[in-house]
N, CA and C atoms as a LAMMPS dump frame, in Angstrom:
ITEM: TIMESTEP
0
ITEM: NUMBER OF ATOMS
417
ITEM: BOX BOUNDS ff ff ff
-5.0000000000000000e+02 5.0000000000000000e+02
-5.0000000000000000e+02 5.0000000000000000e+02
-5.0000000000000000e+02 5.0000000000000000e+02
ITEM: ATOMS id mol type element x y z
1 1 1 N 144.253 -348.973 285.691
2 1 2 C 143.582 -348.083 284.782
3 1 3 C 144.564 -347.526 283.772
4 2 1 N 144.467 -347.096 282.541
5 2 2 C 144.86 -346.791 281.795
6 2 3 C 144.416 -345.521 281.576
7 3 1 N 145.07 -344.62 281.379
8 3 2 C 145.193 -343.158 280.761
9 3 3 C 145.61 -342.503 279.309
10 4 1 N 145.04 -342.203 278.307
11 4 2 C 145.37 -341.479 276.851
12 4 3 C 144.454 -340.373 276.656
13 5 1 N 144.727 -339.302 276.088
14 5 2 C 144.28 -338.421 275.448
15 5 3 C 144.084 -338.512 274.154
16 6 1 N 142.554 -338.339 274.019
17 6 2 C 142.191 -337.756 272.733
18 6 3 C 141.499 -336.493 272.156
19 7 1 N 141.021 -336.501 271.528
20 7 2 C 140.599 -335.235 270.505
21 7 3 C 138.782 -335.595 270.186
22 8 1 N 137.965 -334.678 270.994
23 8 2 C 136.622 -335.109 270.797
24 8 3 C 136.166 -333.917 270.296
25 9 1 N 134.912 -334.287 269.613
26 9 2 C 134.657 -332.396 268.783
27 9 3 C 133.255 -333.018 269.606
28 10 1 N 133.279 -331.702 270.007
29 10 2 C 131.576 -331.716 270.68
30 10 3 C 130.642 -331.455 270.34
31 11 1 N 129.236 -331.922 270.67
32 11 2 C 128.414 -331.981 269.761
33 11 3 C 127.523 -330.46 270.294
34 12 1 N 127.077 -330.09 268.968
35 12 2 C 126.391 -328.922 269.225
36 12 3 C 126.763 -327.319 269.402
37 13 1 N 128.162 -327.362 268.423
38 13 2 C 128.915 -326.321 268.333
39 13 3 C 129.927 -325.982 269.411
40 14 1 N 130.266 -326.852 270.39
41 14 2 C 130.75 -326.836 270.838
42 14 3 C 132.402 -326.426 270.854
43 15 1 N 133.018 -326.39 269.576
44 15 2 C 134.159 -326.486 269.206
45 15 3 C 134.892 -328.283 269.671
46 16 1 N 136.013 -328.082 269.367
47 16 2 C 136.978 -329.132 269.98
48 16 3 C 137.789 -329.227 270.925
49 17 1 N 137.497 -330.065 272.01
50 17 2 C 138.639 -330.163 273.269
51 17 3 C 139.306 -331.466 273.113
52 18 1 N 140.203 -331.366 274.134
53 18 2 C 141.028 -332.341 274.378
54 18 3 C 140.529 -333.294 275.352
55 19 1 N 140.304 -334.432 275.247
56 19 2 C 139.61 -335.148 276.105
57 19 3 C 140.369 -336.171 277.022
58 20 1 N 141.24 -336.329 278.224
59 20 2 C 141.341 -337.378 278.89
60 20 3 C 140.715 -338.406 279.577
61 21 1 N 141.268 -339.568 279.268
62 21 2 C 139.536 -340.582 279.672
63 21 3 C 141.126 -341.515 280.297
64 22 1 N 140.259 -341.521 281.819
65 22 2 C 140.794 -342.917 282.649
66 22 3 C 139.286 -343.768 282.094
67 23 1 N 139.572 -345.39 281.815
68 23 2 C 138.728 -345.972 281.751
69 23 3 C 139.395 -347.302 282.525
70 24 1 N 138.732 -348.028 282.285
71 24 2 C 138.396 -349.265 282.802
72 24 3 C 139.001 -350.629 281.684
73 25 1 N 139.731 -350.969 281.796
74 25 2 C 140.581 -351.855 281.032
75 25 3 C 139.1 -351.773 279.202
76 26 1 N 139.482 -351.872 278.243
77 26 2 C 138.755 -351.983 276.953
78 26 3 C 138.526 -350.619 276.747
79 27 1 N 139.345 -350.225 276.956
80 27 2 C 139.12 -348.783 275.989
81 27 3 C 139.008 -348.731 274.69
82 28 1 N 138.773 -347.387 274.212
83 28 2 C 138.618 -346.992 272.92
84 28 3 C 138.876 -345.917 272.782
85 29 1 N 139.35 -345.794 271.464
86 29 2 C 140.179 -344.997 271.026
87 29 3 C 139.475 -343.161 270.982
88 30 1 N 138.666 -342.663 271.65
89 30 2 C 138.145 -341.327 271.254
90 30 3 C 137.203 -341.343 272.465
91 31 1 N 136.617 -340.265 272.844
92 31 2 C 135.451 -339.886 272.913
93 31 3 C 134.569 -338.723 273.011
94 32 1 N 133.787 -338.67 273.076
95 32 2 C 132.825 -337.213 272.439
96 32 3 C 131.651 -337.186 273.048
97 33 1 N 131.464 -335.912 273.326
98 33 2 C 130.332 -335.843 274.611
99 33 3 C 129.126 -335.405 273.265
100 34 1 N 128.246 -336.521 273.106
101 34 2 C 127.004 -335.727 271.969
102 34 3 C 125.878 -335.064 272.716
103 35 1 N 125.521 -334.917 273.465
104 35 2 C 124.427 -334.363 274.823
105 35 3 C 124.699 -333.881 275.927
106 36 1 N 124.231 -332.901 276.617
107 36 2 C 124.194 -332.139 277.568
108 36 3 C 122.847 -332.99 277.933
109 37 1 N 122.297 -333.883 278.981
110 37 2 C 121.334 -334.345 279.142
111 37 3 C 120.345 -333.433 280.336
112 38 1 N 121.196 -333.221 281.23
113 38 2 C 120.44 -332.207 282.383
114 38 3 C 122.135 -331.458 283.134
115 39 1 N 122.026 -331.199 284.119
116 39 2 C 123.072 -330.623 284.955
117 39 3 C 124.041 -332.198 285.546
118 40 1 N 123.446 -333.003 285.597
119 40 2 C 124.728 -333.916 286.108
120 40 3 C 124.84 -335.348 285.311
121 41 1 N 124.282 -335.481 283.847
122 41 2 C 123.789 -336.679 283.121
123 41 3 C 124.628 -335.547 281.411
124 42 1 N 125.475 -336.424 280.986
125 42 2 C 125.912 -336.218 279.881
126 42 3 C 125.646 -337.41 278.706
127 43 1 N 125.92 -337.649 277.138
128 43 2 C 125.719 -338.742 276.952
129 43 3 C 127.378 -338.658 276.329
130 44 1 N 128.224 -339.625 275.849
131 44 2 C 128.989 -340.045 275.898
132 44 3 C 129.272 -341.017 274.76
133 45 1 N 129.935 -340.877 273.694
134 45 2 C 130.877 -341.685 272.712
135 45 3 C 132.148 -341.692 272.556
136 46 1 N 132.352 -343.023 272.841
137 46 2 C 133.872 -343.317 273.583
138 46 3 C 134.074 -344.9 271.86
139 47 1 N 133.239 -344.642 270.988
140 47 2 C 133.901 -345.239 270.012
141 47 3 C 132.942 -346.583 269.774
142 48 1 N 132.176 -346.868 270.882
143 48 2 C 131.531 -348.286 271.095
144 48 3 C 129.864 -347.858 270.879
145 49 1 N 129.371 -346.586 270.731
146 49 2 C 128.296 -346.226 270.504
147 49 3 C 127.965 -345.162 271.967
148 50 1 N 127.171 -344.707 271.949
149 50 2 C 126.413 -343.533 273.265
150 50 3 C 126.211 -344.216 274.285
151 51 1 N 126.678 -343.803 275.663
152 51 2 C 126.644 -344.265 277.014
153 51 3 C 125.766 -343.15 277.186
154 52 1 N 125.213 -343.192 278.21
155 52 2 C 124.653 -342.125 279.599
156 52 3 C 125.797 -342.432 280.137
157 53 1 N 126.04 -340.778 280.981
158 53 2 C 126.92 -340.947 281.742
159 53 3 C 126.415 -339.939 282.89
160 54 1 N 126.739 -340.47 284.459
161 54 2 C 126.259 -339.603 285.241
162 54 3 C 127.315 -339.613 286.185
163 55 1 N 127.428 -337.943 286.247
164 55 2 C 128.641 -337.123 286.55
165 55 3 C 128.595 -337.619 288.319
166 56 1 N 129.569 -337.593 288.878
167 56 2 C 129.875 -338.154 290.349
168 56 3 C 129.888 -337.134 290.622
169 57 1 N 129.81 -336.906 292.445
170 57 2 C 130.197 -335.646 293.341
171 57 3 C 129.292 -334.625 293.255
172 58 1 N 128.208 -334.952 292.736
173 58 2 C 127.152 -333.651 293.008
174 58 3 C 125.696 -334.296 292.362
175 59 1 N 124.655 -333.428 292.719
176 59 2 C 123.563 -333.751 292.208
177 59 3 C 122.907 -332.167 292.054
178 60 1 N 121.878 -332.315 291.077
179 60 2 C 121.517 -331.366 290.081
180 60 3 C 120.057 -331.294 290.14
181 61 1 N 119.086 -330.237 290.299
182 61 2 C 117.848 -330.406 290.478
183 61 3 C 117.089 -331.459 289.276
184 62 1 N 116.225 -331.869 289.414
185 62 2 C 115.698 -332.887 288.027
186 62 3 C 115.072 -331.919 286.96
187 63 1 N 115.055 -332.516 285.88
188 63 2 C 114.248 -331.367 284.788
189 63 3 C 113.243 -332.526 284.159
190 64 1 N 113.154 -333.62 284.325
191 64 2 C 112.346 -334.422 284.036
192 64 3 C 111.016 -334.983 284.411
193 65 1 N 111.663 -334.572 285.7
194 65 2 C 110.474 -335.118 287.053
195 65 3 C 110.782 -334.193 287.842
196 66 1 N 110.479 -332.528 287.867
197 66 2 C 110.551 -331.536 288.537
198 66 3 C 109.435 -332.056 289.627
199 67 1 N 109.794 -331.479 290.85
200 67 2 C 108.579 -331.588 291.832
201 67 3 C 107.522 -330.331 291.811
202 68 1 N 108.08 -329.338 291.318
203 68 2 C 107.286 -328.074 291.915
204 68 3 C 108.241 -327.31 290.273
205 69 1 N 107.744 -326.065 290.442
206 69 2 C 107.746 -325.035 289.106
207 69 3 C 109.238 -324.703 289.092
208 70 1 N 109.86 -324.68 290.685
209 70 2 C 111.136 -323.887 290.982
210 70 3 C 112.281 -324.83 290.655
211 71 1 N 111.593 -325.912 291.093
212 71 2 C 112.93 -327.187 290.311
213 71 3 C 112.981 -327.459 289.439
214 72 1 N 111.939 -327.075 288.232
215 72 2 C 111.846 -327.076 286.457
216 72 3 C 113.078 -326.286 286.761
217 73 1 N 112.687 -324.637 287.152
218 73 2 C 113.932 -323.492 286.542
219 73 3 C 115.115 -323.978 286.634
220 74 1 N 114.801 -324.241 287.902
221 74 2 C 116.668 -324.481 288.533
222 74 3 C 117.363 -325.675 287.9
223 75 1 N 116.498 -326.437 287.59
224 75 2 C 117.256 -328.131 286.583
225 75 3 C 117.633 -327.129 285.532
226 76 1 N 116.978 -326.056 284.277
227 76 2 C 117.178 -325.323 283.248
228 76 3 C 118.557 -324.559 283.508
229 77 1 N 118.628 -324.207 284.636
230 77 2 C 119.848 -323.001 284.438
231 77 3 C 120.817 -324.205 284.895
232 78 1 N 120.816 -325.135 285.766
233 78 2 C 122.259 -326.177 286.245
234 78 3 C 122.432 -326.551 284.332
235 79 1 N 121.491 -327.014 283.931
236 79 2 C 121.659 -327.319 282.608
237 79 3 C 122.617 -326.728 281.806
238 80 1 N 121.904 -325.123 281.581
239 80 2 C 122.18 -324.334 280.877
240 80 3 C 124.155 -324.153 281.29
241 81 1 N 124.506 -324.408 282.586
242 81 2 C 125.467 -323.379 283.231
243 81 3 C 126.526 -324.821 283.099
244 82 1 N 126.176 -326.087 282.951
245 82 2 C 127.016 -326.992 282.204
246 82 3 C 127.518 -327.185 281.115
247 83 1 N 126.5 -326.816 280.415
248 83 2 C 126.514 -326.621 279.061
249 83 3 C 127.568 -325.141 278.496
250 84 1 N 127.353 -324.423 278.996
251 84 2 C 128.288 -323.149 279.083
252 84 3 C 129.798 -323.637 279.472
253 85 1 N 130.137 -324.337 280.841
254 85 2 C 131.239 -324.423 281.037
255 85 3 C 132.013 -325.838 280.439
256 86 1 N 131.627 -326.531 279.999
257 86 2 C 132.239 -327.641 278.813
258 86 3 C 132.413 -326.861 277.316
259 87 1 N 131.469 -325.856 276.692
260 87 2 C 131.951 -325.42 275.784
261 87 3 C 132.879 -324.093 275.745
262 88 1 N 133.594 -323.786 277.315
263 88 2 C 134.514 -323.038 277.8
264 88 3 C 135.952 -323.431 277.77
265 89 1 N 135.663 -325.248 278.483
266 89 2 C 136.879 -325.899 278.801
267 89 3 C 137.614 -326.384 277.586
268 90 1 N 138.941 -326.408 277.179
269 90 2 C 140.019 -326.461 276.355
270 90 3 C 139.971 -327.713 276.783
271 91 1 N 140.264 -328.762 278.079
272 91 2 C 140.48 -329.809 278.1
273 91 3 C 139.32 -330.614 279.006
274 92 1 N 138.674 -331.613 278.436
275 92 2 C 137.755 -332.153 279.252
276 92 3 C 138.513 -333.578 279.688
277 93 1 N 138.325 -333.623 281.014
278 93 2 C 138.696 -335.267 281.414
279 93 3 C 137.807 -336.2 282.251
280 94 1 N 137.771 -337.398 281.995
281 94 2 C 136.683 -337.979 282.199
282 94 3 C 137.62 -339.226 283.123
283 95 1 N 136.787 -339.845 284.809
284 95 2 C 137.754 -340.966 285.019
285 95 3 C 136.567 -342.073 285.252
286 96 1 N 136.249 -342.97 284.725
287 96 2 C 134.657 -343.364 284.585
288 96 3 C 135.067 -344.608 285.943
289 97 1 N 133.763 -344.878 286.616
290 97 2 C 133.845 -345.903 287.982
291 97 3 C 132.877 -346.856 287.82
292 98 1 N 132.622 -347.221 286.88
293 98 2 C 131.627 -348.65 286.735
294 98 3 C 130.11 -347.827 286.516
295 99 1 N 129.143 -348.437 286.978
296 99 2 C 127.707 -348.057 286.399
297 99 3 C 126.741 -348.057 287.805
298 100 1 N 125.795 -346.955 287.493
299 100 2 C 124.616 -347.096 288.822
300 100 3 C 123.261 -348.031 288.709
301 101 1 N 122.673 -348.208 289.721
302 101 2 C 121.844 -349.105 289.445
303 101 3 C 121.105 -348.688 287.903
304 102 1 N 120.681 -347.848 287.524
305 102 2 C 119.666 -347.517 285.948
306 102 3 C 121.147 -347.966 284.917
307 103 1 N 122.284 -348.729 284.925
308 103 2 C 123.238 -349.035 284.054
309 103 3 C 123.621 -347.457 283.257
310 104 1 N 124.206 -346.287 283.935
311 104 2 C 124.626 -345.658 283.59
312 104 3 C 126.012 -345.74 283.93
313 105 1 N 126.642 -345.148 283.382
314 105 2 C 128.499 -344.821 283.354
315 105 3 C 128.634 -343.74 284.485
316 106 1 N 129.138 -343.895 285.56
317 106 2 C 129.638 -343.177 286.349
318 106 3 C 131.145 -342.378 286.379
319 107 1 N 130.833 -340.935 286.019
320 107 2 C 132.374 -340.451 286.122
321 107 3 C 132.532 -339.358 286.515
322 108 1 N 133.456 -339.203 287.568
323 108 2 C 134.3 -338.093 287.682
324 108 3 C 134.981 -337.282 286.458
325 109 1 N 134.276 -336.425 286.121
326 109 2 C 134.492 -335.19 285.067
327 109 3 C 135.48 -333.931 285.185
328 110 1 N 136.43 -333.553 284.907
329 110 2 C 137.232 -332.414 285.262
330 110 3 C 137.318 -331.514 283.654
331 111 1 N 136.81 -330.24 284.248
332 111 2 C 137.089 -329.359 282.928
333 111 3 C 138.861 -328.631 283.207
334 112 1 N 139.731 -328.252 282.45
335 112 2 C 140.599 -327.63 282.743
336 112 3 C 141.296 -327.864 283.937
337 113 1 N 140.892 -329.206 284.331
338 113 2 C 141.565 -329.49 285.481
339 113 3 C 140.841 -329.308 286.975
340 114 1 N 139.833 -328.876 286.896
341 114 2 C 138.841 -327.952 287.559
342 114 3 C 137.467 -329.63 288.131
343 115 1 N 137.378 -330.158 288.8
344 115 2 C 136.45 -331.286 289.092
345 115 3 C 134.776 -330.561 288.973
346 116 1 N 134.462 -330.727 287.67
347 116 2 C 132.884 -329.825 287.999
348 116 3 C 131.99 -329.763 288.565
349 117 1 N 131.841 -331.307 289.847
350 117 2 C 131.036 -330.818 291.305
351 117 3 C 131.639 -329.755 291.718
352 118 1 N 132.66 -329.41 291.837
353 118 2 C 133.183 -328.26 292.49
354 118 3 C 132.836 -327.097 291.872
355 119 1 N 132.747 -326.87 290.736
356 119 2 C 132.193 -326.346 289.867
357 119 3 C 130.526 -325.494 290.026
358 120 1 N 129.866 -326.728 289.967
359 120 2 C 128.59 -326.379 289.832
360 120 3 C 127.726 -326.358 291.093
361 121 1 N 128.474 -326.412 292.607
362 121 2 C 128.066 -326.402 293.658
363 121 3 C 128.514 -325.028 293.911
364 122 1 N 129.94 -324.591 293.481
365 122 2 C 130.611 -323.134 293.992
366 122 3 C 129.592 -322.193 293.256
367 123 1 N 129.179 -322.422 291.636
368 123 2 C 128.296 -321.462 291.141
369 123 3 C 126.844 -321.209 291.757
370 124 1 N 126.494 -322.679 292.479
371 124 2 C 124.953 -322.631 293.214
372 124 3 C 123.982 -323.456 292.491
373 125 1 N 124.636 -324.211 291.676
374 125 2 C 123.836 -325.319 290.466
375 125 3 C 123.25 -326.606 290.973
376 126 1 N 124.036 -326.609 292.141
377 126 2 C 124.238 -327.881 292.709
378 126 3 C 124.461 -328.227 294.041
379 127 1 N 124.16 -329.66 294.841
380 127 2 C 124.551 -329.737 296.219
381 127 3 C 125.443 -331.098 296.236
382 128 1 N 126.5 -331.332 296.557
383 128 2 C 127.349 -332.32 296.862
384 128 3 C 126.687 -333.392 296.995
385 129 1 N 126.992 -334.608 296.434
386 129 2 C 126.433 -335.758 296.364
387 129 3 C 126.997 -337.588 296.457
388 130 1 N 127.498 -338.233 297.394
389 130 2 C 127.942 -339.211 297.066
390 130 3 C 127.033 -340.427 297.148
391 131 1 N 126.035 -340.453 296.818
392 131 2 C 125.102 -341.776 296.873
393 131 3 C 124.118 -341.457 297.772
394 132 1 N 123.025 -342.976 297.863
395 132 2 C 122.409 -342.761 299.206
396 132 3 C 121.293 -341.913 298.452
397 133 1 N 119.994 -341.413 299.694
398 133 2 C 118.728 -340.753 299.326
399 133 3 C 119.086 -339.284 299.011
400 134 1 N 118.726 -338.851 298.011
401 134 2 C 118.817 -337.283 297.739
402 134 3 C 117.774 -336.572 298.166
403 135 1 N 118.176 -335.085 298.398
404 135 2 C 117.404 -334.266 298.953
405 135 3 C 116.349 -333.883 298.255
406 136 1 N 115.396 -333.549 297.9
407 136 2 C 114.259 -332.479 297.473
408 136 3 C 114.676 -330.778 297.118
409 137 1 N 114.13 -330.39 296.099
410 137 2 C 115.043 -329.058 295.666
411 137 3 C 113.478 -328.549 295.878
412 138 1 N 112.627 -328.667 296.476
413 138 2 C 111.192 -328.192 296.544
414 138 3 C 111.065 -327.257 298.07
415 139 1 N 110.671 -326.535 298.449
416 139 2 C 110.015 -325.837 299.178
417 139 3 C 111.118 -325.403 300.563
């Protein structure tokens, strides 16, 4: 794997961080997070056009396909409380692991050094996640 830092301005007022990206041999030269998609789904320009990217080590209530009224809220605030702490972090780093079955970009995300499953499970956003059937945020 290869390691460089670049300079991504984020989309949505975000200001500008510093971005480290482990990738996968064919890199490119930048990248820039243009979407906050839900609490664990970002979208991603790394120079080659917009990836989905879905964050490793945790899972995030759905906001798409809520089951019940309480997992709308709770997908809104994991949302909201991602979105808050990327336009906090000075340095975002990204170490991407190939793709999940829906061909998304899988990556381990660190704000400030900080791994944001750890993050968004310590705040209550979230429950630890490595694959396999997920739980229900319903009843």
């Amino acid at each position: 794997m290869r390691s460089f830092a670049v300079v991504a301005l984020l989309f949505g007022g975000f200001g500008c961080a510093s971005v480290m990206v482990e990738e996968e041999p064919a890199t490119a030269p930048g990248c820039e997070i243009t979407r906050i998609v839900d609490g664990d789904t970002v979208d991603v320009d790394c120079g080659g056009g917009v990836d989905r990217v879905r964050l490793m080590g945790f899972d995030t209530p759905e906001s798409f396909r809520a089951q019940c009224s309480s997992e709308a809220a709770r997908a809104l605030a994991a949302e909201r409380y991602l979105t808050a702490e990327i336009a906090r972090a000075r340095v975002v780093d990204f170490s991407f692991q190939g793709r999940d079955r829906f061909d998304r970009r899988l990556a381990v995300m660190r704000l400030d050094g900080r791994d944001i499953a750890d993050v968004m499970v310590s705040a209550g956003h979230a429950r630890f996640y490595d694959g396999g059937r997920r739980q229900g945020w319903c009843g």
